[in-house]
Backbone of each chain as ProteinMPNN parsed JSONL, in Angstrom:
{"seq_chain_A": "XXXXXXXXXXXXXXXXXXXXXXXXXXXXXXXXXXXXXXXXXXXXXXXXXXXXXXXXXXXXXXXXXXXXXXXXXXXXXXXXXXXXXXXXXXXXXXXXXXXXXXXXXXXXXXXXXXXXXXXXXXXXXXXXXXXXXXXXXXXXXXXXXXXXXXXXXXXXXXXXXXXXXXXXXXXXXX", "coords_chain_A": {"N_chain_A": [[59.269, 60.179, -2.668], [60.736, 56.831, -1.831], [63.685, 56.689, 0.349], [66.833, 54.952, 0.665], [68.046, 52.926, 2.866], [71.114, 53.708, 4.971], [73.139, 51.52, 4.348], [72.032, 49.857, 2.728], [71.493, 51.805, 0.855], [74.346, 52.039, 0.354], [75.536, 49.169, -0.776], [74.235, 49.519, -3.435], [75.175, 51.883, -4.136], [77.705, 50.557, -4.49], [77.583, 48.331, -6.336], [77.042, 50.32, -8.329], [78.98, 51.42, -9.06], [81.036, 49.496, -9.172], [79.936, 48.102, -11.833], [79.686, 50.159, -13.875], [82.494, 50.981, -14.199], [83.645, 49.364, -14.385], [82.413, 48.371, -17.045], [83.864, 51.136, -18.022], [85.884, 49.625, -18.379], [86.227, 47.457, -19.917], [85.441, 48.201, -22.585], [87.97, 49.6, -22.681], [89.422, 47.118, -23.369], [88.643, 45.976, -25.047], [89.244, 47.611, -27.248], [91.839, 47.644, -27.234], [91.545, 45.021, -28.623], [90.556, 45.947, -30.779], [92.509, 47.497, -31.534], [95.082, 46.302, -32.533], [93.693, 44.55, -34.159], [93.267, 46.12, -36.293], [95.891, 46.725, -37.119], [97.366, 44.527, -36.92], [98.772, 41.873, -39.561], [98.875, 38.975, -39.2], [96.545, 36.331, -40.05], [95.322, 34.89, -38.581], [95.584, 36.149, -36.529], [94.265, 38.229, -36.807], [91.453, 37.689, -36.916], [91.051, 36.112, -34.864], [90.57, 38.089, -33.033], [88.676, 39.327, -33.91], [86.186, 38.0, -33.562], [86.602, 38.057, -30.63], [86.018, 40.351, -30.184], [82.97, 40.607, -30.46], [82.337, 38.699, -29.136], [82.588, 39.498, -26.785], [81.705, 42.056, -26.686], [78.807, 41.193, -26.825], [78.565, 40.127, -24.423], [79.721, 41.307, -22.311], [80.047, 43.973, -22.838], [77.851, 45.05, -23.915], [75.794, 43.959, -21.731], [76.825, 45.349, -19.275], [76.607, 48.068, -19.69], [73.586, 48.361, -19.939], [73.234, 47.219, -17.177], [74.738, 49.706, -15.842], [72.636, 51.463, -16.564], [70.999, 50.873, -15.146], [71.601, 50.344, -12.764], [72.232, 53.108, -11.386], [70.555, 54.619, -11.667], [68.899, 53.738, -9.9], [70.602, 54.217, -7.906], [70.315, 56.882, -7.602], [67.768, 57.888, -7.18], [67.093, 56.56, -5.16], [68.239, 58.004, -2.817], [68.579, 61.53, -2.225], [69.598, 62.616, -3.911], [68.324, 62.575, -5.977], [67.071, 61.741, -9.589], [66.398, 63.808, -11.86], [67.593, 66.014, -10.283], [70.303, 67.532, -10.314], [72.474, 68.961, -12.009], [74.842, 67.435, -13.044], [74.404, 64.472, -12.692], [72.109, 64.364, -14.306], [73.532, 65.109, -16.481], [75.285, 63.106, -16.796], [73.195, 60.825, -17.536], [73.237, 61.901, -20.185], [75.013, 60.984, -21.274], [75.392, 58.034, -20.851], [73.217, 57.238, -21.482], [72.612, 57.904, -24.838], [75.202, 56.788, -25.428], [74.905, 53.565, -24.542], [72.508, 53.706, -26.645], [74.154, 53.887, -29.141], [76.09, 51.79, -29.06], [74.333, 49.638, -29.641], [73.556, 49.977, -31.674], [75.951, 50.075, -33.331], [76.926, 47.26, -32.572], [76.003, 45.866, -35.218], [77.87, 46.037, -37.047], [80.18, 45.034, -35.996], [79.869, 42.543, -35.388], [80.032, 42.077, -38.112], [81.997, 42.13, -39.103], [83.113, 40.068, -37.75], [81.77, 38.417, -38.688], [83.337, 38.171, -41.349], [86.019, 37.925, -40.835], [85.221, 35.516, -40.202], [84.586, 34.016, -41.971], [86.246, 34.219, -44.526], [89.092, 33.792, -46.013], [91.588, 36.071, -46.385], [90.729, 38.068, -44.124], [91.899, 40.676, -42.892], [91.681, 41.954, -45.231], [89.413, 42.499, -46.509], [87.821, 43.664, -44.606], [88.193, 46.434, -45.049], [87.469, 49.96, -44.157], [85.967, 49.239, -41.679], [87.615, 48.188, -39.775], [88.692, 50.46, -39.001], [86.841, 51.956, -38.4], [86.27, 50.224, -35.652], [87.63, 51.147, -33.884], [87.766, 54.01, -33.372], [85.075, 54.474, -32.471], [85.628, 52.773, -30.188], [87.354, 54.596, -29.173], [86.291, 56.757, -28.682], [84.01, 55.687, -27.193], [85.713, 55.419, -24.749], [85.992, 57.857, -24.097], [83.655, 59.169, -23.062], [83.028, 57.745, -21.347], [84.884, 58.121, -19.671], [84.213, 60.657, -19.257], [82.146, 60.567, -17.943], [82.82, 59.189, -15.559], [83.876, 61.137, -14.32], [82.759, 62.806, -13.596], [80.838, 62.12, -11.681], [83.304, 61.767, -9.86], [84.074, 64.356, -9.408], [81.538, 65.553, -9.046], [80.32, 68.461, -10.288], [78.756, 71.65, -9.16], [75.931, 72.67, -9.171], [71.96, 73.11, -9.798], [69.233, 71.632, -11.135], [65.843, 73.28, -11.883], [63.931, 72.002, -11.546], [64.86, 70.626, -9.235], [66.121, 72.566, -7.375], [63.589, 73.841, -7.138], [62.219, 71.58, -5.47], [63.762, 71.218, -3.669], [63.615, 73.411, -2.009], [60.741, 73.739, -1.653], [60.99, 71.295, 0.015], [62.678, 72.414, 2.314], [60.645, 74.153, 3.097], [58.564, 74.602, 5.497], [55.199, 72.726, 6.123]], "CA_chain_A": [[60.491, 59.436, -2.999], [61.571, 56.625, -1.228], [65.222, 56.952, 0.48], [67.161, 53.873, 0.973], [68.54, 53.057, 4.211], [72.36, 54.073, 4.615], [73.612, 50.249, 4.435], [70.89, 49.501, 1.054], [72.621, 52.86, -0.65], [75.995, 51.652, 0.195], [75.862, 48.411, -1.324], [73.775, 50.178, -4.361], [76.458, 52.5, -5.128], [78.958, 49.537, -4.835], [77.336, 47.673, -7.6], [76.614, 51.257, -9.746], [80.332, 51.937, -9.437], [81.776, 48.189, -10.044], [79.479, 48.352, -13.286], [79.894, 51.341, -14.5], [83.617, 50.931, -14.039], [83.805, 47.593, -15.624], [82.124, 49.198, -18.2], [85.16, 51.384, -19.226], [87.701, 48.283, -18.741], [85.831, 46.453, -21.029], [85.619, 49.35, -23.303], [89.257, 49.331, -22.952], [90.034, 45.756, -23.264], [87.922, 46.174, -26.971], [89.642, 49.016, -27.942], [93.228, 46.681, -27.454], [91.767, 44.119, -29.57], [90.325, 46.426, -32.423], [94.023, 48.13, -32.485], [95.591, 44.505, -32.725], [92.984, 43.252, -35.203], [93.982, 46.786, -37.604], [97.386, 46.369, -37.517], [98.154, 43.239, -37.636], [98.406, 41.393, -40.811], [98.35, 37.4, -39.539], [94.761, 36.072, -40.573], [94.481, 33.997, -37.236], [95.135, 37.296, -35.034], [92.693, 39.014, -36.93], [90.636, 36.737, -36.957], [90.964, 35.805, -33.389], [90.134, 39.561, -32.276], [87.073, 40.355, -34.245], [85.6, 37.077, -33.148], [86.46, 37.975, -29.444], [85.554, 41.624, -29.578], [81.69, 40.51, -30.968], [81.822, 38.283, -27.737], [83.45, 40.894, -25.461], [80.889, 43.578, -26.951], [77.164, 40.856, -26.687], [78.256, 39.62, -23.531], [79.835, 41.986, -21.452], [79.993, 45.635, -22.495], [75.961, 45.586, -23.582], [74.987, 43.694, -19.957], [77.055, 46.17, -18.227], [75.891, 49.263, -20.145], [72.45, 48.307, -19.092], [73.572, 47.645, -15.336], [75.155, 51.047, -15.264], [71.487, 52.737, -16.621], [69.479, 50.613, -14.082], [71.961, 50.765, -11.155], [72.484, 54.483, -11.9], [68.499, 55.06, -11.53], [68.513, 53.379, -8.574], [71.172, 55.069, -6.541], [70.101, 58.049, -7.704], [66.1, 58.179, -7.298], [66.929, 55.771, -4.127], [68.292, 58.652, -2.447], [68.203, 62.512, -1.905], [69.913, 63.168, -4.704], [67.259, 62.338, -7.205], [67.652, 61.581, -10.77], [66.539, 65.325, -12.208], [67.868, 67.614, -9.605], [71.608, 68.044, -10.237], [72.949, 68.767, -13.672], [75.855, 66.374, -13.012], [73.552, 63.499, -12.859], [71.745, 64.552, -16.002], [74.407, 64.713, -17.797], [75.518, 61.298, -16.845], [72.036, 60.66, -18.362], [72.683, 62.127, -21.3], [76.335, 60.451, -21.677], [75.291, 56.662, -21.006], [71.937, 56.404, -22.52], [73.008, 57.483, -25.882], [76.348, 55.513, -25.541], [73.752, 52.398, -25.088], [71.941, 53.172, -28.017], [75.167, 54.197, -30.356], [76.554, 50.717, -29.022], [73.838, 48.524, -30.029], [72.992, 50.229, -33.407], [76.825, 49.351, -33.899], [76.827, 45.922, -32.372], [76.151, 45.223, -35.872], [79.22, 46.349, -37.76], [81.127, 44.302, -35.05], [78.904, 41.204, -35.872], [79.641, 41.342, -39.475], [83.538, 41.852, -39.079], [83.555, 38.867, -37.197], [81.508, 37.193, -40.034], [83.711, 38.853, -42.575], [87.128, 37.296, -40.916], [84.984, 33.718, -40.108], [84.225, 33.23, -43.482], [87.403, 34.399, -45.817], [90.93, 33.692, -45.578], [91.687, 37.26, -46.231], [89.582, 38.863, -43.198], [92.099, 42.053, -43.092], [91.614, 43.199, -47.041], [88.031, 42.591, -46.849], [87.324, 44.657, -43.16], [88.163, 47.966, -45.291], [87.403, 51.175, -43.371], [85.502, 48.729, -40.723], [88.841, 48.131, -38.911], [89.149, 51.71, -38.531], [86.056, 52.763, -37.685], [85.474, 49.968, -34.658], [89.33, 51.515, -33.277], [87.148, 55.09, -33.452], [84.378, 53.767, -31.827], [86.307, 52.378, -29.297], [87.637, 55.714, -28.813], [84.415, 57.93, -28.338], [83.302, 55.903, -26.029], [86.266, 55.341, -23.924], [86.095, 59.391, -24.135], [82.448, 58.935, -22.977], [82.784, 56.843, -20.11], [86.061, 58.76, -18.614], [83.948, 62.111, -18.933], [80.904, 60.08, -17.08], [83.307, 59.257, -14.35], [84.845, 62.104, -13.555], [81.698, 63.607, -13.318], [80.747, 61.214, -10.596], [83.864, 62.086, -8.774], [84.125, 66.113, -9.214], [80.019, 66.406, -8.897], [80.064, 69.616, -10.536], [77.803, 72.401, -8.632], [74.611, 73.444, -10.056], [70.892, 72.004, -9.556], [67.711, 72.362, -11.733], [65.063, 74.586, -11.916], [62.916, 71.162, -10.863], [66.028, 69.802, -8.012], [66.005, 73.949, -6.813], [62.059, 73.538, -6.708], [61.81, 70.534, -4.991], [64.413, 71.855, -2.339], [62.584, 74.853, -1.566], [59.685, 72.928, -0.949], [61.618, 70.347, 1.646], [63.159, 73.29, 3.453], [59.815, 75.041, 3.815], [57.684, 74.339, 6.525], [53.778, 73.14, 5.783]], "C_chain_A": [[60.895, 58.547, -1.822], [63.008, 56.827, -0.8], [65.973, 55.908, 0.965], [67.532, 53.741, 2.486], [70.441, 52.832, 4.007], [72.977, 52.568, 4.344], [72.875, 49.614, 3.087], [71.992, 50.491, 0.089], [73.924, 52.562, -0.33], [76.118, 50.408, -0.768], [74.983, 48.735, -3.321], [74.259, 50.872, -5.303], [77.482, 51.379, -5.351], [78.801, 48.792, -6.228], [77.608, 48.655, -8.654], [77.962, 51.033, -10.275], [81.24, 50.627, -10.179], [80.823, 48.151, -11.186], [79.969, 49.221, -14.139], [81.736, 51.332, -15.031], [84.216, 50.101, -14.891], [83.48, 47.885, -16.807], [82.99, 49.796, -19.392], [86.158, 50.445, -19.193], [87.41, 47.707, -19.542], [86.016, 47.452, -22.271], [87.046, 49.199, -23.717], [89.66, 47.992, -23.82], [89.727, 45.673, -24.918], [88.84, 46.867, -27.587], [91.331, 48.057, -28.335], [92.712, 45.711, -28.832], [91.162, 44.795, -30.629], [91.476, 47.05, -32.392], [94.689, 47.038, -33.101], [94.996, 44.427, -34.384], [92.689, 44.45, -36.662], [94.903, 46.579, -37.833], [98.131, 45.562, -37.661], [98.145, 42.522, -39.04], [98.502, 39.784, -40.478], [97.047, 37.112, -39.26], [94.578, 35.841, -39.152], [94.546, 34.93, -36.619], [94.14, 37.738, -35.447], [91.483, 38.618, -36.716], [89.899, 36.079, -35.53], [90.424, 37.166, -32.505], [89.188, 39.816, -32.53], [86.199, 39.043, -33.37], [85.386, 37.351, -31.389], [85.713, 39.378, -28.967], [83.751, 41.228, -29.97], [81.399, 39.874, -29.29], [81.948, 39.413, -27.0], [81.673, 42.131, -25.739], [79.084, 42.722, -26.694], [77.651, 40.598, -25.308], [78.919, 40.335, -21.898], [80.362, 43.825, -21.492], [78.63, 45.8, -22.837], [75.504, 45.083, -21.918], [75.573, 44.726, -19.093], [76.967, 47.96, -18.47], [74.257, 49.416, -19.761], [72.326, 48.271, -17.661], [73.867, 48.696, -15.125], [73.792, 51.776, -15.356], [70.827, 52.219, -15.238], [70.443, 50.922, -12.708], [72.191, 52.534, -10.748], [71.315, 54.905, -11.255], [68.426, 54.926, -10.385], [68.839, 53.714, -7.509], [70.8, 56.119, -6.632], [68.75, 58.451, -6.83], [66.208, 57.351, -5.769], [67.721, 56.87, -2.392], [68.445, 60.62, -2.426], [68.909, 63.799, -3.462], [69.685, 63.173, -6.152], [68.285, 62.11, -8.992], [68.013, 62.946, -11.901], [66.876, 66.481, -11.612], [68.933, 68.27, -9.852], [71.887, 67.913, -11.74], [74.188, 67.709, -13.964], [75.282, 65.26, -13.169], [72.547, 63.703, -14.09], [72.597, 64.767, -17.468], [75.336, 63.708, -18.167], [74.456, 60.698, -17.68], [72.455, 60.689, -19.666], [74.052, 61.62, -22.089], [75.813, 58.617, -21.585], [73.791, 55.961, -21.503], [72.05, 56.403, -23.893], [74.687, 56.724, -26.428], [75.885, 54.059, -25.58], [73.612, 52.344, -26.215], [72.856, 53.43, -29.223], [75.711, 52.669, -30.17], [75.844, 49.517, -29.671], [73.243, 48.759, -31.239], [74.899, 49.397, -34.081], [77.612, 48.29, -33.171], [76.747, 45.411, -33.92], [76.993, 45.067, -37.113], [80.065, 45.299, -37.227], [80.817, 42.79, -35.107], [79.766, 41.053, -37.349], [81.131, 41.25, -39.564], [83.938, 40.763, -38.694], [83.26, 37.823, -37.815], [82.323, 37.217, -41.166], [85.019, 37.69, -42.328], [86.757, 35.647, -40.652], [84.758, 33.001, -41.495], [85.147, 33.613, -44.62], [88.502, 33.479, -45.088], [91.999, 34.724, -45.591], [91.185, 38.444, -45.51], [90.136, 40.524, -43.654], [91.489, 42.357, -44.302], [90.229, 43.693, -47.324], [87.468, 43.433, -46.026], [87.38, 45.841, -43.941], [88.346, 48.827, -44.417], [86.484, 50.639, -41.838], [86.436, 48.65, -39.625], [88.774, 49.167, -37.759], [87.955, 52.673, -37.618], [85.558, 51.832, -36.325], [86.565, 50.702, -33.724], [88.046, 52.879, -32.571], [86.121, 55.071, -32.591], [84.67, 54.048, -30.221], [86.53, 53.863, -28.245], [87.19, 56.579, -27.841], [84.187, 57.339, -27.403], [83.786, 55.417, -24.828], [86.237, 57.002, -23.408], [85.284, 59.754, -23.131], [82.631, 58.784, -21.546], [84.043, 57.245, -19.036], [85.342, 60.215, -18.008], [82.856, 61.494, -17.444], [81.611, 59.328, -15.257], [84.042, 60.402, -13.328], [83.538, 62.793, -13.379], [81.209, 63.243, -11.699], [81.417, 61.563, -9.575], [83.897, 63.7, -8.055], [82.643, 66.144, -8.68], [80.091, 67.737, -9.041], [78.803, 70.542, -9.939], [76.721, 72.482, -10.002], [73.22, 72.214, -10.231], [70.006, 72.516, -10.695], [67.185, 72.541, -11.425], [64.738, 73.22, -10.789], [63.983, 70.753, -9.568], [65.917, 71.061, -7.105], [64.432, 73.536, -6.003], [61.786, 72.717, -5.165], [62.832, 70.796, -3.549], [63.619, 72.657, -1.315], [61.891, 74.223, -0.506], [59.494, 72.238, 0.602], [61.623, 71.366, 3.026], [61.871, 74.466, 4.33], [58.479, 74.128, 4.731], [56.024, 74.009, 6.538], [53.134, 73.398, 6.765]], "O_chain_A": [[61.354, 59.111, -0.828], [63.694, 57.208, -1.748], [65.723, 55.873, 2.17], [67.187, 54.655, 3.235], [70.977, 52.076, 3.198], [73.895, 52.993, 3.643], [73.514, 48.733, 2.511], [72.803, 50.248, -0.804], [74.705, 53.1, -1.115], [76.903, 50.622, -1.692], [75.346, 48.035, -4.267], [74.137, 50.846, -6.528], [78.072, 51.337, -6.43], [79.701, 48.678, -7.06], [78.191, 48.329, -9.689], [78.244, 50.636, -11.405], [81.87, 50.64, -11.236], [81.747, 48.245, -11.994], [80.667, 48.919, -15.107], [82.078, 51.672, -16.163], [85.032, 50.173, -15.81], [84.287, 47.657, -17.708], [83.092, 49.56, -20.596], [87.165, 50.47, -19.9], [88.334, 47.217, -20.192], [87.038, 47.236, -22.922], [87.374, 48.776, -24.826], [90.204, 48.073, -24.921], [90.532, 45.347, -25.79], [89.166, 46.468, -28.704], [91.797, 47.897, -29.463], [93.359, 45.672, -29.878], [91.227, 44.125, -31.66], [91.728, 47.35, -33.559], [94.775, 47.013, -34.328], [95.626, 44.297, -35.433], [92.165, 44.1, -37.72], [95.071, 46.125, -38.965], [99.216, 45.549, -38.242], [97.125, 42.823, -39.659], [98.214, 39.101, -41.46], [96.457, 37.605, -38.299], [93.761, 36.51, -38.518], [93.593, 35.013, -35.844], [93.105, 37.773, -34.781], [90.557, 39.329, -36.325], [88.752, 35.724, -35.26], [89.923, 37.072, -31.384], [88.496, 40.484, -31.762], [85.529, 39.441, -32.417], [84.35, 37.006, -30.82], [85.088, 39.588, -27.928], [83.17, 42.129, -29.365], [80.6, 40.323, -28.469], [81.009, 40.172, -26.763], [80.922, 42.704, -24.948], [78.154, 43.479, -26.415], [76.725, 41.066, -24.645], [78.654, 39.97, -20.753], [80.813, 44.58, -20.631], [78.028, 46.647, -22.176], [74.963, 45.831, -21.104], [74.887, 45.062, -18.127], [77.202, 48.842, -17.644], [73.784, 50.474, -19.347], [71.591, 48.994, -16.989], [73.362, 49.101, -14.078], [73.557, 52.625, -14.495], [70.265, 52.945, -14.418], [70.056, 51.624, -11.775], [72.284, 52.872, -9.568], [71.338, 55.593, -10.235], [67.949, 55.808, -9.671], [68.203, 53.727, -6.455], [70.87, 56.688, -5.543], [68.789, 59.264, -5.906], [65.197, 57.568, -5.101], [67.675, 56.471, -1.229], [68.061, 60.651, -3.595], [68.778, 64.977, -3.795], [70.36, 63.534, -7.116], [69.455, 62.245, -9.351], [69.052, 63.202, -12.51], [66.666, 67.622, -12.024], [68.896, 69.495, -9.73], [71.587, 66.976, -12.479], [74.383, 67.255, -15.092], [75.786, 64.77, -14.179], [72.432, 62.706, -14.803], [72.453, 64.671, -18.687], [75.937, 63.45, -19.21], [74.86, 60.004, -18.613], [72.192, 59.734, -20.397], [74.195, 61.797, -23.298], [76.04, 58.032, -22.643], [73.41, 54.819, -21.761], [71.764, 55.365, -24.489], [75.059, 56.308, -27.525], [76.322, 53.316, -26.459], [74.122, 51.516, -26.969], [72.372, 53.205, -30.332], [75.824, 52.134, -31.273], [76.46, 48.569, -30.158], [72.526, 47.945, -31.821], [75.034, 48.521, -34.935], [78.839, 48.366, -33.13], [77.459, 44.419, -34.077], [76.864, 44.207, -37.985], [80.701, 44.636, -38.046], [81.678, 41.955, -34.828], [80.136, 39.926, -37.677], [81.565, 40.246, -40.129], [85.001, 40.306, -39.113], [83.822, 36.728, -37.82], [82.124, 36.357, -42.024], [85.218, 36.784, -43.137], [87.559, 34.724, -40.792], [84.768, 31.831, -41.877], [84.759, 33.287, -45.742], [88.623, 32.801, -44.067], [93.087, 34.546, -45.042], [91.154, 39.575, -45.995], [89.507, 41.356, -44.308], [90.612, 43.218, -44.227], [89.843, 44.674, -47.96], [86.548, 44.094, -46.507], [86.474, 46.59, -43.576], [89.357, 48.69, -43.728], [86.31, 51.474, -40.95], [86.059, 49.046, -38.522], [88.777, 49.107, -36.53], [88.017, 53.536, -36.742], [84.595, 52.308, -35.724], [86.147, 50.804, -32.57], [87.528, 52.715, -31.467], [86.32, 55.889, -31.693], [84.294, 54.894, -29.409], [86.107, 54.127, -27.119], [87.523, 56.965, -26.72], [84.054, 58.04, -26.399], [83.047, 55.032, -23.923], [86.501, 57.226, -22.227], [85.724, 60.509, -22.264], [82.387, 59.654, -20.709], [84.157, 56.809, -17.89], [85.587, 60.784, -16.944], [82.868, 61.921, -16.29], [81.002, 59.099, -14.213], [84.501, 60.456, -12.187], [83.76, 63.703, -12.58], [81.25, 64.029, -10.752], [80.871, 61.751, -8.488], [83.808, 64.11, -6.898], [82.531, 66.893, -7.709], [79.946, 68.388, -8.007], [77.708, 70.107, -10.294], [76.784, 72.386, -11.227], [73.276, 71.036, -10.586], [70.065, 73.672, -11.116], [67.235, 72.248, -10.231], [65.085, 73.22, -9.607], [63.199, 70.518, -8.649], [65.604, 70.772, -5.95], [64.189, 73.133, -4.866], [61.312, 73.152, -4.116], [62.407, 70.468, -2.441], [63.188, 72.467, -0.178], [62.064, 74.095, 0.706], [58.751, 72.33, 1.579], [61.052, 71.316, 4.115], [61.916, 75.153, 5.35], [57.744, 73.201, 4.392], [55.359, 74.96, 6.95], [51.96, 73.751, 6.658]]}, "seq_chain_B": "XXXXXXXXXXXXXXXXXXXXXXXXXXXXXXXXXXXXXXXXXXX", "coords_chain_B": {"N_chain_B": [[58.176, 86.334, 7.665], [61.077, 85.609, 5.334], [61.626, 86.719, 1.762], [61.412, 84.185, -0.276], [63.852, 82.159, -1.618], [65.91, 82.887, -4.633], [66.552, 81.54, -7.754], [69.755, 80.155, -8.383], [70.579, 79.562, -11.075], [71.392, 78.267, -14.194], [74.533, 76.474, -14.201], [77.532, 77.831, -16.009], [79.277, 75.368, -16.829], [77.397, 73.977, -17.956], [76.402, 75.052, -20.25], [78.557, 74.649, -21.506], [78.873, 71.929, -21.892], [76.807, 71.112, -22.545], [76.798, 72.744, -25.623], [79.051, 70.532, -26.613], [77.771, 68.136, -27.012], [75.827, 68.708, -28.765], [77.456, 69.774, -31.521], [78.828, 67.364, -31.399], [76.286, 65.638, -32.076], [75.739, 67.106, -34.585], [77.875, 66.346, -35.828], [77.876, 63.763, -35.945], [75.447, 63.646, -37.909], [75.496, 64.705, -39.814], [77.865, 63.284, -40.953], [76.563, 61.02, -41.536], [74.879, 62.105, -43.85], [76.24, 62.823, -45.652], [77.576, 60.383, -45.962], [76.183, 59.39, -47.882], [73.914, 58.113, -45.633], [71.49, 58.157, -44.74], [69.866, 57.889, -46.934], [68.84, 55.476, -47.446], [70.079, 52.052, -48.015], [69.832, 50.359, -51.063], [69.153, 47.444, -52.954]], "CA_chain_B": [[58.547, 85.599, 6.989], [61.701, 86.446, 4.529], [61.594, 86.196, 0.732], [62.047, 83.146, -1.176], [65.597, 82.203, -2.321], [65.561, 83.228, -5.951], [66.829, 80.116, -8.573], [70.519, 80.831, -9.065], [70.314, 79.428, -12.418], [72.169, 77.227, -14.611], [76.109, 77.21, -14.502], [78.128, 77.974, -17.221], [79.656, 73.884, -17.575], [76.354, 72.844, -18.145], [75.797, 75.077, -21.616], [79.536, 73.902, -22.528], [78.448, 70.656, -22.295], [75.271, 70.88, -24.294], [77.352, 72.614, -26.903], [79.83, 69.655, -26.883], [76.645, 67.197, -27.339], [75.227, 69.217, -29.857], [78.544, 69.65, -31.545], [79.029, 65.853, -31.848], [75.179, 65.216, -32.815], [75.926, 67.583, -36.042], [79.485, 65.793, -36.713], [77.31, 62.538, -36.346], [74.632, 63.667, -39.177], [77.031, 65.254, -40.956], [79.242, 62.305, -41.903], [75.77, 60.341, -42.353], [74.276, 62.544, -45.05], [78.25, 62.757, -46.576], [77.633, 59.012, -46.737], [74.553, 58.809, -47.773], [73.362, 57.107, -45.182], [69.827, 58.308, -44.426], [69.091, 57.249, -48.459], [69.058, 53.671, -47.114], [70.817, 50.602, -48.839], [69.204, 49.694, -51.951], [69.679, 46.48, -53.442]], "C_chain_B": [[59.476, 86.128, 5.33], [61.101, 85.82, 3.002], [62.157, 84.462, 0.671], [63.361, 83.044, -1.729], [65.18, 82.254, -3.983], [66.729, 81.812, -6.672], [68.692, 80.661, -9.135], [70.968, 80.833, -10.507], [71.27, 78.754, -13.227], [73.651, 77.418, -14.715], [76.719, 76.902, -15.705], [78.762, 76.227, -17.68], [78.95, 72.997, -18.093], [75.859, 73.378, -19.31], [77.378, 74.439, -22.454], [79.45, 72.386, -22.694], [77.471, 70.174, -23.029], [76.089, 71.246, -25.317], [78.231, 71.352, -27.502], [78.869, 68.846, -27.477], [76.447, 67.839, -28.404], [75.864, 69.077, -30.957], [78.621, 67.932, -32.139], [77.898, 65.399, -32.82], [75.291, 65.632, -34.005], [76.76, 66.823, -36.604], [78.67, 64.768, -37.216], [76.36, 62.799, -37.678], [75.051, 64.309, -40.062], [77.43, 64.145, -41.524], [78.044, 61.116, -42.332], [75.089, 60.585, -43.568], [75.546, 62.839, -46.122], [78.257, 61.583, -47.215], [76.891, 58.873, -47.104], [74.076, 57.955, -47.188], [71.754, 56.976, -44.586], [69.055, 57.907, -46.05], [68.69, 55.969, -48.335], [70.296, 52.88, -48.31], [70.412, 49.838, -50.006], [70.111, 48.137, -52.346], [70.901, 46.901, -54.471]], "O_chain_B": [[58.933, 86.756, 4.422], [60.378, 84.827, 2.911], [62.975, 83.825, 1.335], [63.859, 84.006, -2.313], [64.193, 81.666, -4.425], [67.587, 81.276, -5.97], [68.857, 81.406, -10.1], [71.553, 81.757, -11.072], [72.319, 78.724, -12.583], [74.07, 78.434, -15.268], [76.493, 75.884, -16.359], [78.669, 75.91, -18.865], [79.216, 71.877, -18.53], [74.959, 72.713, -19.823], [77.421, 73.94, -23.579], [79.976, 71.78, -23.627], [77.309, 69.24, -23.815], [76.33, 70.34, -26.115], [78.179, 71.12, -28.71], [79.057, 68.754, -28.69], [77.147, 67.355, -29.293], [75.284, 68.342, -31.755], [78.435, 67.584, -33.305], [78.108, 64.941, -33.943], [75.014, 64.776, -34.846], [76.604, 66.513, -37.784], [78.525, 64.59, -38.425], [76.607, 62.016, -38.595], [74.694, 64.226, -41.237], [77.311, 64.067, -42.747], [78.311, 60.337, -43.247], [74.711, 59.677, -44.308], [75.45, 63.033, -47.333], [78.632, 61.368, -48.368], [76.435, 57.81, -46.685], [73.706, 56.943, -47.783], [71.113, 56.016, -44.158], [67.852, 57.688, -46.185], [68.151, 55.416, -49.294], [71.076, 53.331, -49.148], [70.637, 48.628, -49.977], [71.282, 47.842, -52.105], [71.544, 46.029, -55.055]]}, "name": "protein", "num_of_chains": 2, "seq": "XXXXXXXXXXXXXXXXXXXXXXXXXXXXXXXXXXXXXXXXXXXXXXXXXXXXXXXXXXXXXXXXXXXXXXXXXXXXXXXXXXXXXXXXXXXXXXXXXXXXXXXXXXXXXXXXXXXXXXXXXXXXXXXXXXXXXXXXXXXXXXXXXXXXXXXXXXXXXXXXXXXXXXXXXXXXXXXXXXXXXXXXXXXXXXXXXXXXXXXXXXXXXXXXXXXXXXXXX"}
């Protein structure tokens, strides 16, 4: 394993964390305009929200859901505290890779709402249970991305079998 | 030369968190086979 040099992993984590971070504001910032764009009833807000959350969601919560996996990898595996050794870091794993792929299977719900209110004059009546379920969404994976930080900060004890292993190893003498 | 340190072994926040995952993964195929959504979309 390479190990970065302390001044490489500083600016390494700086990026993970401003990603990752940005990540849930954007998250947030969505979540405002799918409450907005249920509850309101004038066409142009609605209208104006689904349109912005489709941008908001291709152009900066997928690029920075992918920056968080790759910068993630990199601080991790780039120093001592590997990617498989600590269960805290695997279960960051197992919180922002399928938050990725739940996001970009429904990227296309969020697409069609935005086609739904570009092409009526009645967007609300026609969104249905779409409204409700991007709000929901929203939710989960503001839920998601609060658990995946606090994880970060607490670092909960406990290593794996393979992170134990691979200790051992270090500490013993060839 | 003493023993080996023995593996203390996984801590308890790390099976409540698989159950939580797990837990969700059912809710999730749950409310897809509710909708039928593994039947696909016919015309």
């Amino acid at each position: 394993m390479m190990v970065m040099s302390p001044r490489v992993r500083r600016l390494a984590l700086t990026v993970h964390v401003t990603v990752s971070v940005g990540w849930l504001g954007a998250v947030s910032a969505f979540l405002a305009l799918a409450i907005v764009g249920l509850v309101r009833h004038d066409f142009l807000i609605i209208r104006a929200m689904y349109v912005a959350m489709e941008i908001l969601g291709w152009y900066v919560i997928v690029p920075l859901s992918f920056a968080t996996i790759l910068t993630g990898g990199v601080s991790s595996m780039g120093t001592t505290w590997g990617l498989f050794r600590h269960y805290w870091i695997v279960a960051k794993l197992f919180i922002t890779i399928p938050a990725t792929m739940i996001l970009l299977v429904h990227m296309q719900p969020i697409g069609r709402a935005a086609a739904v209110v570009s092409g009526t004059s009645n967007g609300g009546g026609e969104l249905g249970g779409l409204g409700i379920q991007l709000v929901a969404y929203a939710v989960f994976a503001l839920f998601a991305l609060i658990a995946a930080t606090a994880l970060s900060v607490y670092k909960p004890p406990g290593m794996t079998r393979y992170g134990w292993d691979r200790q051992q190893e270090q500490r013993t003498p060839s | 030369m003493g023993k080996p340190a023995r593996y203390p072994g996984t801590p308890r926040w790390v099976y409540a968190f698989g159950a939580v995952l797990i837990g969700l993964v059912v809710i999730v195929i749950a409310r897809h086979v509710l909708d039928g959504g593994f039947r696909g979309h016919g015309p």
